[in-house]
C-alpha positions as CSV (number, residue, x, y, z in Angstrom):
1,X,216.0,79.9,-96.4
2,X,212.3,80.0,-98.1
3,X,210.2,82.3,-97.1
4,X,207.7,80.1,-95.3
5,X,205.6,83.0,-93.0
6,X,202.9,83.7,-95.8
7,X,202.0,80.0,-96.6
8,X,200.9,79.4,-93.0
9,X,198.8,82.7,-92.9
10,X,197.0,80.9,-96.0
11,X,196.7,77.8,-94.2
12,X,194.9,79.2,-91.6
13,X,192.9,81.2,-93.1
14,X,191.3,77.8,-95.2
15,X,191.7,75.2,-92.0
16,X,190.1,77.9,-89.2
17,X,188.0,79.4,-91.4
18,X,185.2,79.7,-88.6
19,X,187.7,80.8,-86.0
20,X,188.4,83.9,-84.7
21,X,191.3,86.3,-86.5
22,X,191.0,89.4,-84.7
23,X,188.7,90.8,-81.7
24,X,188.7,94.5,-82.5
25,X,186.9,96.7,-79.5
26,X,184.6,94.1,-78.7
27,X,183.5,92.5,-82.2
28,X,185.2,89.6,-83.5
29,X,186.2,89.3,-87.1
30,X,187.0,85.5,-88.4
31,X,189.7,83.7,-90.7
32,X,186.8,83.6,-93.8
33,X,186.6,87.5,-93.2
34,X,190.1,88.2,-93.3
35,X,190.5,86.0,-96.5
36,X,187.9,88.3,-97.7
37,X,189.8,91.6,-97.3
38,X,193.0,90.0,-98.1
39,X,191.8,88.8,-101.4
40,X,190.1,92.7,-102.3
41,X,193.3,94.4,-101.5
42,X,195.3,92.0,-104.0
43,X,193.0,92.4,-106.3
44,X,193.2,96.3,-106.4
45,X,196.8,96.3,-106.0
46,X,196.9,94.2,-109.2
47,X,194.8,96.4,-111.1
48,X,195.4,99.7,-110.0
49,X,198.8,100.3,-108.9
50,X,202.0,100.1,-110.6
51,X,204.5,97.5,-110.8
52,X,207.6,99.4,-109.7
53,X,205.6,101.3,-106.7
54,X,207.2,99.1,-103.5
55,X,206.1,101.4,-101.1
56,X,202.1,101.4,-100.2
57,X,201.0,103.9,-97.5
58,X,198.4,102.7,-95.2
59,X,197.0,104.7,-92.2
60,X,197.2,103.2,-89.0
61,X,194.0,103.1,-88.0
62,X,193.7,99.9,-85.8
63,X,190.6,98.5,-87.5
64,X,189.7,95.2,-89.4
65,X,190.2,97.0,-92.7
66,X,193.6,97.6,-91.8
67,X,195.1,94.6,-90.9
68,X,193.3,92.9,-94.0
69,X,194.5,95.3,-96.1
70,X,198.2,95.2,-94.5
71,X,198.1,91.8,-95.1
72,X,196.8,92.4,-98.7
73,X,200.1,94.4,-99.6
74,X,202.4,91.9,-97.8
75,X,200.9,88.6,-99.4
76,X,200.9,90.6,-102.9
77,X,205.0,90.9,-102.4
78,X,204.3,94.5,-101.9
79,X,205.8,96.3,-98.8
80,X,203.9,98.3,-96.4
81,X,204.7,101.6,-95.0
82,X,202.8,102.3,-91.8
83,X,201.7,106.4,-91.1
84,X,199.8,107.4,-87.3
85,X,197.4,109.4,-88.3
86,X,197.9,111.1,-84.6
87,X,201.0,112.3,-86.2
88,X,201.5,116.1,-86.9
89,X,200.7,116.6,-91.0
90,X,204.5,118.0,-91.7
91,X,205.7,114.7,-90.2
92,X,204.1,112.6,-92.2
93,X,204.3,114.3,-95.7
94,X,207.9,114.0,-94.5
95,X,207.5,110.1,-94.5
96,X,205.2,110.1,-98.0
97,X,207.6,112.2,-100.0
98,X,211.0,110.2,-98.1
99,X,208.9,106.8,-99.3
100,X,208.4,107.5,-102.3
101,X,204.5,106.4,-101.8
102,X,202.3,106.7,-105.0
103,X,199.1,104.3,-103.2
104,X,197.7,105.8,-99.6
105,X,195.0,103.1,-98.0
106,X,193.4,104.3,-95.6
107,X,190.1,102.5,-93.7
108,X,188.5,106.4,-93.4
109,X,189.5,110.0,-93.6
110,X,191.4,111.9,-91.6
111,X,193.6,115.5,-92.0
112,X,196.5,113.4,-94.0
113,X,194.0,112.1,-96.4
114,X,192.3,115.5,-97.1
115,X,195.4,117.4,-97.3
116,X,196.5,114.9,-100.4
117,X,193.1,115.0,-101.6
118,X,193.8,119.2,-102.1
119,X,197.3,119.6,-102.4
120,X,198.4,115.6,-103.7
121,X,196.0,114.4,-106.6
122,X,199.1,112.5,-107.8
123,X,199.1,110.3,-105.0
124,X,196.3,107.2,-105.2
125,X,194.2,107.6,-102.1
126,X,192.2,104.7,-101.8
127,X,189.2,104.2,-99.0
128,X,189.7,100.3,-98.4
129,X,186.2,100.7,-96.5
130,X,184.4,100.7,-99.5
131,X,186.3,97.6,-100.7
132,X,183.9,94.6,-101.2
133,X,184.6,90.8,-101.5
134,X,184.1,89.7,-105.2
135,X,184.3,86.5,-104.9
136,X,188.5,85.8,-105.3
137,X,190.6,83.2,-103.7
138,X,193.7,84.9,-102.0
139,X,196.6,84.7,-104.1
140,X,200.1,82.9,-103.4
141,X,202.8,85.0,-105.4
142,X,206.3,84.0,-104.8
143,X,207.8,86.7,-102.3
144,X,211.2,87.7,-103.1
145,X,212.8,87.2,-99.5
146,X,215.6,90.3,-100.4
147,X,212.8,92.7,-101.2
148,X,211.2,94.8,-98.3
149,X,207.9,93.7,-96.8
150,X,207.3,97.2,-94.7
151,X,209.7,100.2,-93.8
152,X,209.4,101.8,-90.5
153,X,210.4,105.6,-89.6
154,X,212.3,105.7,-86.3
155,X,213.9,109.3,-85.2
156,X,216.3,111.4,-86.5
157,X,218.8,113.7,-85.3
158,X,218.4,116.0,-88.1
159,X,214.4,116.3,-88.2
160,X,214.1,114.2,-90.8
161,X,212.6,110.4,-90.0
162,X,214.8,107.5,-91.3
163,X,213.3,104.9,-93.1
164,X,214.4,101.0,-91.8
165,X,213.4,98.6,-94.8
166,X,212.9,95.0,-93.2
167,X,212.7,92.4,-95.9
168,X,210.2,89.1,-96.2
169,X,213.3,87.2,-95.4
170,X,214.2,89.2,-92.1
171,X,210.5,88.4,-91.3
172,X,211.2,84.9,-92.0
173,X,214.3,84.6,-89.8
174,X,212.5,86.6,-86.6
175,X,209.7,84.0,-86.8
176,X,212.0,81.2,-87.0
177,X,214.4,82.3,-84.2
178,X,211.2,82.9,-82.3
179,X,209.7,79.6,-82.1
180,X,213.5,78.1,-81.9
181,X,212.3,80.0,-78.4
182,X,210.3,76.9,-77.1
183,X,207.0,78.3,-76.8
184,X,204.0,75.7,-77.0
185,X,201.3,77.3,-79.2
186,X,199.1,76.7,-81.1
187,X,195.3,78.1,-82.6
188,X,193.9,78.0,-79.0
189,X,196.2,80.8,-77.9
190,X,195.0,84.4,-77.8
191,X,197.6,87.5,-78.1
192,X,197.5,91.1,-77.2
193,X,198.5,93.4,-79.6
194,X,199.2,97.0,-77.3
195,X,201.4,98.9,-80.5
196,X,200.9,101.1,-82.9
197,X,201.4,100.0,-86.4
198,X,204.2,102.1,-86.9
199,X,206.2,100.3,-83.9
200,X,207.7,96.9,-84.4
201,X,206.7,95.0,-82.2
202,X,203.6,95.3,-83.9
203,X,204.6,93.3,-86.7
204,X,204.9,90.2,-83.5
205,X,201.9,90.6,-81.9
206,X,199.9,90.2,-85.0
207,X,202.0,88.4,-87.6
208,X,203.0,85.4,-85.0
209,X,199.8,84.7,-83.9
210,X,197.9,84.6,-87.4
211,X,200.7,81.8,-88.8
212,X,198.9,79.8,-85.9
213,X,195.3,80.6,-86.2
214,X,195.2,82.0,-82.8
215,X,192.9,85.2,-82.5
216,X,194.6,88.9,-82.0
217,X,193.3,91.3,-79.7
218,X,194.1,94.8,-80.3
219,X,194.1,98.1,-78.0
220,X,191.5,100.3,-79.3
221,X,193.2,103.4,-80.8
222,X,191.1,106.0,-78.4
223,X,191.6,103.9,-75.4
224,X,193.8,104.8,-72.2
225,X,196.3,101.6,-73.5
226,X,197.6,100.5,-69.6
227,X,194.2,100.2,-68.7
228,X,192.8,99.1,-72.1
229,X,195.6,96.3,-71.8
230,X,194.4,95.0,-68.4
231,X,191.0,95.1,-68.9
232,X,192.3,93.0,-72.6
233,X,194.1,90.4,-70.7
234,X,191.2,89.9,-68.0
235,X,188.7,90.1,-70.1
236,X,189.3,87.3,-72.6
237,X,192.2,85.3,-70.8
238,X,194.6,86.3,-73.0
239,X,197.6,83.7,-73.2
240,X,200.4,85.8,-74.8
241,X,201.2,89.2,-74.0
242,X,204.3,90.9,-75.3
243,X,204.7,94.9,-73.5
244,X,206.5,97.8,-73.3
245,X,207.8,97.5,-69.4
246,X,206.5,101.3,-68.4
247,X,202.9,99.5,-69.0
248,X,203.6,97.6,-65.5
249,X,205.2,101.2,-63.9
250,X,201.2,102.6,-64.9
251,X,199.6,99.3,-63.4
252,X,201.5,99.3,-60.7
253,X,199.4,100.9,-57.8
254,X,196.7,98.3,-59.2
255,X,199.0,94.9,-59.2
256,X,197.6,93.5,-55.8
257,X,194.0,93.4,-56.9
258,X,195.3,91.6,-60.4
259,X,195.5,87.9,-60.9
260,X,195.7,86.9,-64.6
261,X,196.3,83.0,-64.4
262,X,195.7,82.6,-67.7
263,X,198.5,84.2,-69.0
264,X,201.2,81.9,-70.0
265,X,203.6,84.2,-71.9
266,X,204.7,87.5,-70.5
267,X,207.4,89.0,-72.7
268,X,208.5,92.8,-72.0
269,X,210.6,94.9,-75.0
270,X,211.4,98.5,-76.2
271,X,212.6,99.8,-72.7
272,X,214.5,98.7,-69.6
273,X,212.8,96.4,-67.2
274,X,213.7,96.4,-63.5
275,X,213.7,93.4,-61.6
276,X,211.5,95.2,-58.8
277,X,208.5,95.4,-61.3
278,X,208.7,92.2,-62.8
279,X,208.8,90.9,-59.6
280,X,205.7,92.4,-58.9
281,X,204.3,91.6,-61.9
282,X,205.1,87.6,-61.4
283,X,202.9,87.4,-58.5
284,X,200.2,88.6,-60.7
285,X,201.2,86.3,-63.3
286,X,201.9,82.7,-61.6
287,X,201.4,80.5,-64.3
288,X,203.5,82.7,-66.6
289,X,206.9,82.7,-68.6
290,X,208.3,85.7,-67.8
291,X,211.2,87.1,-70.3
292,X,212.8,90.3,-71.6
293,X,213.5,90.3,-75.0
294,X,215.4,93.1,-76.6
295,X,216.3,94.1,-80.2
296,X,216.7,97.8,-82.2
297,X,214.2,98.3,-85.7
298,X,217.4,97.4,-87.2
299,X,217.2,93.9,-86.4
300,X,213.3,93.3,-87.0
301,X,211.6,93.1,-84.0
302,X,214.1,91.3,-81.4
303,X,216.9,89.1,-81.0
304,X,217.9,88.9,-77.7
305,X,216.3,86.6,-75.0
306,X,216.2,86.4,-71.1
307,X,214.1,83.8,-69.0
308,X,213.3,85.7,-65.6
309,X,213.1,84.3,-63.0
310,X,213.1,85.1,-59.1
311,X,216.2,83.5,-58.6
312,X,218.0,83.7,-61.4
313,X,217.9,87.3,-62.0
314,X,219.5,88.0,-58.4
315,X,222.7,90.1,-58.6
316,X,222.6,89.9,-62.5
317,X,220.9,93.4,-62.8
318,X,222.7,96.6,-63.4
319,X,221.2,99.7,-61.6
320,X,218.1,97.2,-60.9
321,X,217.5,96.5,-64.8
322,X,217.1,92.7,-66.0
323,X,219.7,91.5,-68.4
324,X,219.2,91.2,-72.1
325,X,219.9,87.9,-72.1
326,X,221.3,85.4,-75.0
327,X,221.4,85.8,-79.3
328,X,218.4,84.2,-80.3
329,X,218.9,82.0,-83.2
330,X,220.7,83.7,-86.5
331,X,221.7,86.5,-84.4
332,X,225.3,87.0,-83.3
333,X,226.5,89.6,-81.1
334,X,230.1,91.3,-79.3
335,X,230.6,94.4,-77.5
336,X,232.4,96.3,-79.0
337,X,235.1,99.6,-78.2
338,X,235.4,102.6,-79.9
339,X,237.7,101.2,-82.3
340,X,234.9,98.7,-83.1
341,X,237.6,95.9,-81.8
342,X,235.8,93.5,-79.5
343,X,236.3,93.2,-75.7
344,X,236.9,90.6,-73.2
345,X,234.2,89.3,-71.1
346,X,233.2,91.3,-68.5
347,X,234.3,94.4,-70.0
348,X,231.8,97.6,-71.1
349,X,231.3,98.5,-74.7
350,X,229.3,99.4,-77.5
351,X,226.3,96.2,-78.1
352,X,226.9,95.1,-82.2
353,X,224.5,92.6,-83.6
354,X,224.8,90.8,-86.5
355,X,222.7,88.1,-88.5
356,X,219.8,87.4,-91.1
357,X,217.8,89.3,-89.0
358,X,219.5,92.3,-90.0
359,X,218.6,95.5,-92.3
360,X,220.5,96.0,-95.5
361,X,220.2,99.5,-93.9
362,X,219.2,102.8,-94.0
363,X,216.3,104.3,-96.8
364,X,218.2,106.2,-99.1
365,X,220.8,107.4,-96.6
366,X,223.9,106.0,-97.2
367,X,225.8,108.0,-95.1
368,X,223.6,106.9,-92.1
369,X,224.2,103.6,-92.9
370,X,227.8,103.9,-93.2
371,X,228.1,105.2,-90.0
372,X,226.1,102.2,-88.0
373,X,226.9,99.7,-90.1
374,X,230.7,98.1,-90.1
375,X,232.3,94.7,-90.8
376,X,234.0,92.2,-88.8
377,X,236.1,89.6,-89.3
378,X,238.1,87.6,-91.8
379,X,237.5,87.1,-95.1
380,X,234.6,83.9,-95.2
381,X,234.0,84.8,-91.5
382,X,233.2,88.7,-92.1
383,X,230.2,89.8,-90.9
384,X,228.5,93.1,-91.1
385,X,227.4,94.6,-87.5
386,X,224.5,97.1,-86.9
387,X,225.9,99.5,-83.9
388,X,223.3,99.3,-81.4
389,X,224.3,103.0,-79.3
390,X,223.5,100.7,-76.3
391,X,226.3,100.5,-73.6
392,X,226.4,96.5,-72.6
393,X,228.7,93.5,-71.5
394,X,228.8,89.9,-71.4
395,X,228.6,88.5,-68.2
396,X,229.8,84.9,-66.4
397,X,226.7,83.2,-67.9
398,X,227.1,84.8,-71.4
399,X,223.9,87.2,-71.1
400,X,224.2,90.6,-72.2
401,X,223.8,92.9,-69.5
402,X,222.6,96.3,-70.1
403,X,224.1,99.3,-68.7
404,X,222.7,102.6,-70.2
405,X,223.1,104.2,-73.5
406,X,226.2,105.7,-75.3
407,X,224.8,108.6,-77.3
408,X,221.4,110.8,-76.6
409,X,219.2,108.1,-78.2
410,X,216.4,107.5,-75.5
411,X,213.3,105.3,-75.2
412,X,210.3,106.9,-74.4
413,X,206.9,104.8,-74.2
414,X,208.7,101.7,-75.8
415,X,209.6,104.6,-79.1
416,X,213.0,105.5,-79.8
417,X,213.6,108.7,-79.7
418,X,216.6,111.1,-80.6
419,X,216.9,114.1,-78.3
420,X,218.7,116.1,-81.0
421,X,215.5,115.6,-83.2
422,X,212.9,117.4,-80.4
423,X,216.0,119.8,-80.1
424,X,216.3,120.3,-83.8
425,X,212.3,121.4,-83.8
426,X,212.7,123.4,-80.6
427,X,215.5,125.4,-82.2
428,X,213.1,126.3,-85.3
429,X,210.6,127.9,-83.0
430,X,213.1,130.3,-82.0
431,X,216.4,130.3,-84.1
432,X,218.4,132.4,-82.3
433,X,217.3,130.4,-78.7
434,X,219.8,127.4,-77.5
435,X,217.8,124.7,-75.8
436,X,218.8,121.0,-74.1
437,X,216.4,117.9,-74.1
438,X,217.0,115.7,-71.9
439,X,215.1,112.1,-70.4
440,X,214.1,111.9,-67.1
441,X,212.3,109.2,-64.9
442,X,210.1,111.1,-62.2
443,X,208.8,107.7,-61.6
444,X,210.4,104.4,-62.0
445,X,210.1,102.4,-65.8
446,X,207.8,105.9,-67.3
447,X,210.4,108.2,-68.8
448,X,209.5,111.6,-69.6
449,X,211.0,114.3,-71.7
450,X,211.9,118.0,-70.2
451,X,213.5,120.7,-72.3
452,X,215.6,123.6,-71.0
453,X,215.5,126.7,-73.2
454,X,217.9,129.8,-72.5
455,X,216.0,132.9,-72.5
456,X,212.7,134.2,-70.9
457,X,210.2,132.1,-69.1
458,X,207.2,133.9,-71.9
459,X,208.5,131.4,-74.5
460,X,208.3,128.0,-72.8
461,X,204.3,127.7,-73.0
462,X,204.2,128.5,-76.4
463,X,206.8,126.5,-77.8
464,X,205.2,123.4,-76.2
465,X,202.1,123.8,-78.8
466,X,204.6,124.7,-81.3
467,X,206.5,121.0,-81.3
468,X,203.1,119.4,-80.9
469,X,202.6,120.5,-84.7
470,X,206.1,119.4,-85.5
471,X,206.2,116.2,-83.5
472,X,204.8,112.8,-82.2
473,X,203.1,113.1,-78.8
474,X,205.7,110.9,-77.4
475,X,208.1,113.0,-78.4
476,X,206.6,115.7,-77.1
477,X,208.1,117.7,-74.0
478,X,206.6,117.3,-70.4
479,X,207.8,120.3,-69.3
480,X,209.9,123.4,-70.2
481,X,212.1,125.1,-68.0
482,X,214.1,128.4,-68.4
483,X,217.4,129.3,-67.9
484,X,219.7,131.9,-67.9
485,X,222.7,129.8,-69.8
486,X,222.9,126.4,-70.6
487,X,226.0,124.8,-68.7
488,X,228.8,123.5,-70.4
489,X,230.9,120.7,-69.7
490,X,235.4,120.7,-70.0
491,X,234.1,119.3,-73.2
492,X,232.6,122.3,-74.3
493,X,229.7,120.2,-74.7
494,X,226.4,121.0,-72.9
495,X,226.3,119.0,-69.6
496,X,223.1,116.8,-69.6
497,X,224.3,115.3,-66.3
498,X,224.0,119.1,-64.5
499,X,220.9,119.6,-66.2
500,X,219.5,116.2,-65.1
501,X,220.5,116.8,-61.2
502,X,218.3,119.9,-61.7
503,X,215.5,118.0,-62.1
504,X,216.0,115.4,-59.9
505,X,216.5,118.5,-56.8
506,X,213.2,119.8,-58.1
């Protein structure tokens, strides 16, 4: 399959020249602009960076420059690697050094860019700010649809991040799969885009939308982002809105005084969505398409699709949570048991996907990808499988119906989040101290994180500024509780369910 994606971007950029690209905190930036910055950041990325450097950093920043220059590095058949500059500084030198990154662009400074301006002169920091247009047409290189176009850092039990390369052909494959979906769009539409840059779903909410030349509308970084989000899709009638579900759970005391009836796309990703919300959501939304759509880093963006609807959803929710739906197209999926053998119908497993869709797999971590990665099937019909962690089975209908998860993976905000990773740090506060994280919903759709560490109640303020050093703020504890010993299942294994009933008496 060609890689088609980047052809359309150029399209629209010459036939909706005038039109609007972006709408960034109130200011609207056009298809002529974005050319523009395009064009500058190929143009320095021909002259002053190396051939065999793959990896550019960029700070997410959420500003024009950005997304120009993001789309500079992918239309030069560069790849992207995306760094919140929210993020503690260990974290993301972490990410630099694990990347390999040479070239940093960044639209200003912030505490990562003057720590490698001290400590890091042999890494190119370049202010993409102070990038004028000189007059170049955007260039049309042929993109290798094997090579990577961005790598994103999801959680790690071990501390360290791991890098998911997604290649211009996985791009390709989402985008086609997506609009095998049925949508009617077109350069009239107008899409939120809530994410950070370092979440996938990101790469949707702007990448779809500019193949059109439809306009993007993007949370302002220093925002609240539920409210920023309404106030978005009131505001300018947005048309398509793809969300993190626990954005509805912090709306929710406001959805009888919303009516969006503009809104003609409604998709929800990144966490479970319960069929009480959407409902609620729906009557705020009548003229819109209501679906959740699900799919891991792993399998670039997502690959699963389910059409809600008020009737159709009824009694096919587990514990209140809307199905996952159908494979979109190129995806294949089974649920699996712990012998990675597939199951019958009905039965509960492991969720495996499979498809073009898919990573090659882990950044320079073969052991990682070993374990996530296995093959199925005979010879011509082998396919290789991405274990998902996510506890699933296949209904009457054929929809993949979610049940929980099978390891300590959580979501948390729409991020994925390992709770051995914010143990790992908690543990390096105090080494000699054994601690538990565990996921908790005080309310329904927000999930929050709470750690129990043995030992005396003195520690558990400080060690909450400690992780904030050492981790993102979604990643970030809550709350800390004490306690005298941690209990222990007939396992031996620390019992997360005793811990959680805690919390739930409290």
């Amino acid at each position: 399959m060609p890689v088609n994606w980047p052809s359309s971007i150029l399209t629209a950029c010459t036939e909706h020249s005038t039109r609007n690209a972006f709408c960034i905190a109130g200011r609207f930036f056009s298809y002529a602009q974005l050319a523009e910055r395009i064009a500058a950041t190929q143009q320095l990325l021909k002259h002053a960076v190396r051939a065999g450097d793959t990896f550019i950093g960029i700070i997410d920043n959420n500003d024009f420059d950005t997304y120009g220059s993001l789309l500079g590095i992918l239309l030069s058949g560069r790849a992207y690697v995306p760094i919140n500059p929210r993020n503690p500084l260990e974290r993301s030198m972490e990410i630099v050094r694990h990347a390999g990154i040479k070239t940093l662009l960044a639209s200003k400074g912030d505490a990562l860019t003057s720590h490698l301006d001290q400590h890091h002169r042999e890494i190119k920091l370049v202010r993409t700010d102070t990038l004028g247009p000189d007059g170049s047409p955007i260039e049309s290189p042929e993109l290798k649809g094997d090579e990577a176009a961005y790598m994103l850092f999801t959680s790690g039990s071990t501390g360290v991040p791991k890098g998911v390369p997604i290649s211009f052909r996985n791009i390709d494959t989402f985008i086609d799969a997506f609009l095998a979906l049925g949508y009617q769009l077109d350069e009239n539409d107008r899409f939120l885009q809530m994410f950070d840059l370092t979440f996938d779903l990101s790469v949707m909410s702007y990448l779809v939308p500019l193949t059109l030349g439809s306009c993007v509308y993007p949370v302002p970084a220093d925002e609240i982002k539920y409210m920023a989000v309404y106030q978005l899709l009131e505001d300018h009638d947005l048309t398509f809105a793809l969300m993190v579900p626990s954005i509805l759970s912090y709306l929710r005391p406001h959805l009888k005084d919303i009516r969006l009836d503009t809104l003609r796309y409604s998709l929800f990703c990144g966490e479970a969505l319960y069929d009480d919300v959407a409902r609620e959501w729906s009557t705020c939304t009548p003229n819109a398409r209501i679906q959740n759509v699900y799919g891991p880093t792993e399998a670039t963006i997502f690959c699963l699709a389910y059409d809600w609807t008020r009737t159709r959803c009824a009694g096919k929710s587990v514990n209140g949570i809307v199905p996952l739906g159908k494979p979109m197209k190129h995806t294949q999926a089974i649920v699996v048991d712990s012998t990675m053998t597939p199951v019958r119908r009905g039965e509960q497993g492991e969720l495996c996907l499979a498809g073009d869709q898919l990573t090659a797999g882990y950044w320079r971590n073969p052991e990682r990808s070993k374990r996530a990665f296995f093959t199925h099937g005979i010879d011509g019909d082998a396919l290789v499988y991405y274990r998902t962690g996510d506890s699933a089975y296949v209904d009457s209908d054929g929809d993949f119906v979610f049940c929980g998860r099978i390891d300590d993976q959580v979501k948390v905000q729409g991020y994925r989040v390992e709770l051995r990773e914010v143990e790992h740090h908690a543990r390096q506060f105090d080494a000699g101290r054994n601690v538990a994280a565990v996921a908790y919903q005080k309310q329904p759709g927000i999930t929050s994180i709470h750690l129990f560490v043995e030992g005396e109640r003195e520690h558990t303020g400080r060690i909450i500024d400690f992780l904030r050093t050492r981790l993102p703020y979604y990643m970030v504890p809550s709350s800390v509780t004490s306690i005298e010993r941690l209990p222990l299942n007939s396992n031996g294994k620390t019992d997360r369910q005793k811990l959680l009933q805690a919390l739930n008496r409290n």
